[in-house]
Every structure is written in C-alpha cells, then in structure tokens.
N, C-alpha and C positions, 0 to 999 in steps of 0.2 A: 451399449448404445454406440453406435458406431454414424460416422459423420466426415462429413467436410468442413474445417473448420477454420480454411484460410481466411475469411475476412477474421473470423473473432482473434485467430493469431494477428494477424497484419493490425488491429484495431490495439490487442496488450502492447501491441513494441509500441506502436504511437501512445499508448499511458504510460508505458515504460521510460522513455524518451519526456516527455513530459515531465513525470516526476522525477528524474533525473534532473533537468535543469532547474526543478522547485528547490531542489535539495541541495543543487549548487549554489542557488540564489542567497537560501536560509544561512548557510556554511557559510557567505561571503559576508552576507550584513551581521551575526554573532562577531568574525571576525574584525568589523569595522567598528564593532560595537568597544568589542576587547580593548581595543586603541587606545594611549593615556589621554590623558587630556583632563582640563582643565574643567571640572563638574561639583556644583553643589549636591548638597545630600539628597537634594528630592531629586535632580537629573540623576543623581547616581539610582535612585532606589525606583524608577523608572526605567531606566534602564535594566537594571536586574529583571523587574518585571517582564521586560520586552525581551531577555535573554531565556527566560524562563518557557514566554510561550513560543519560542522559536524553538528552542530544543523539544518541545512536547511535537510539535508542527514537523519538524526534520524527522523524531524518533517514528512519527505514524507514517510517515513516507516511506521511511527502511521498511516498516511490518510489508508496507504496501504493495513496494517495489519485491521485497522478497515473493509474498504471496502470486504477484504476477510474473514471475520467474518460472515459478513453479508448477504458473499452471499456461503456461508454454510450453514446458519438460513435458506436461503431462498430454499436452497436445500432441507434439512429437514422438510420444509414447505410443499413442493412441486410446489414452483411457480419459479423456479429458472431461467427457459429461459423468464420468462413473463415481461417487461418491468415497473419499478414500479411505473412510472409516469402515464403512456395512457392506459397499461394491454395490448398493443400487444406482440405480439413474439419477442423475439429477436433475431435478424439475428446469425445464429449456425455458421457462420466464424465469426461473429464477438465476440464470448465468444471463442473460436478458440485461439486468438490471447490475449484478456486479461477477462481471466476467472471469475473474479469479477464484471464486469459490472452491472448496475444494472436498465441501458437504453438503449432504442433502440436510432441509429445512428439520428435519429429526433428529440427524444427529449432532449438526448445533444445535436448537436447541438444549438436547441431554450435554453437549458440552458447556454451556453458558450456565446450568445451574449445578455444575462441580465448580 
C-alpha cells in the first residue's frame, strides 16, 4: 500500500514532541519528589504512591515514544501502512485512530493471547 503520508508524519513528530515534554515533566516532579525533607509516614507512603504511578506513566510514554519512532522509520521506508508481522495492509481507520501501529487487527490480536 503505498501513500502519502506527510500529514500522519508531521502529526507523529507533534505526539513525538508532546510526549517528550510529558516525560520531562514526569522526570522532573519524581525528582522533586526525591528531595529530603522533612515528612510524616503517611506524607511519605503517599508520596511513594505518587512515585509509583509516575514511573508507570513515564515507562508507557518510552513504549510510546519508542512505537512512534518507528513508525516514522517506517514511514521513511515507505512501508508504513504494511503490517510488520504477515506484510498485509493495514486497515487506514485503524492508523486513524492510533497512528503508530505497527499490526494489522489479526496479528495483534494473535500477539495479545501469547
């Protein structure tokens, strides 16, 4: 399948860009969190809490960032609608909706239940 695919490029750098300053943002308040200071046991185990879902929130950003790296590469390639597992098409509502994919709706699937 073959395309023009400047705006969905120009559209990944702007999530690119985005989730980059999410991930600076996350990075900056862990490290303000870090900071000593002067905390009761519930401020402290609140705080953990709050360290806890930031690092979960940073690590889906990396998968994120990574996956739309990739499917810029894949752009620049020129195989970017192609499915990278089977090499069918992949369904154009379904990059639609999340522009990095990098399967058709079959073969995730069959990867989601290994």
């Amino acid at each position: 399948m073959s395309g023009n695919y400047d705006d969905v490029r120009h559209n990944l750098i702007s999530m690119l860009e985005e989730l980059d300053e999410r991930l600076t943002m996350i990075t900056q308040d862990v490290r303000h969190a870090d900071e000593a200071g002067e905390k009761d046991f519930e401020e402290q185990a609140t705080q953990n809490e709050n360290n806890e879902v930031q690092d979960c929130l940073g690590n889906s950003a990396r998968v994120e960032i990574e996956a739309i790296k990739h499917a810029i590469e894949r752009i620049d390639r020129g195989d970017y609608a192609i499915c990278q597992t089977c090499g069918e098409a992949i369904n154009p509502e379904r990059l639609k909706i999340l522009p990095y994919l990098a399967q058709c709706i079959k073969c995730a699937s069959l990867a989601e239940k290994h």
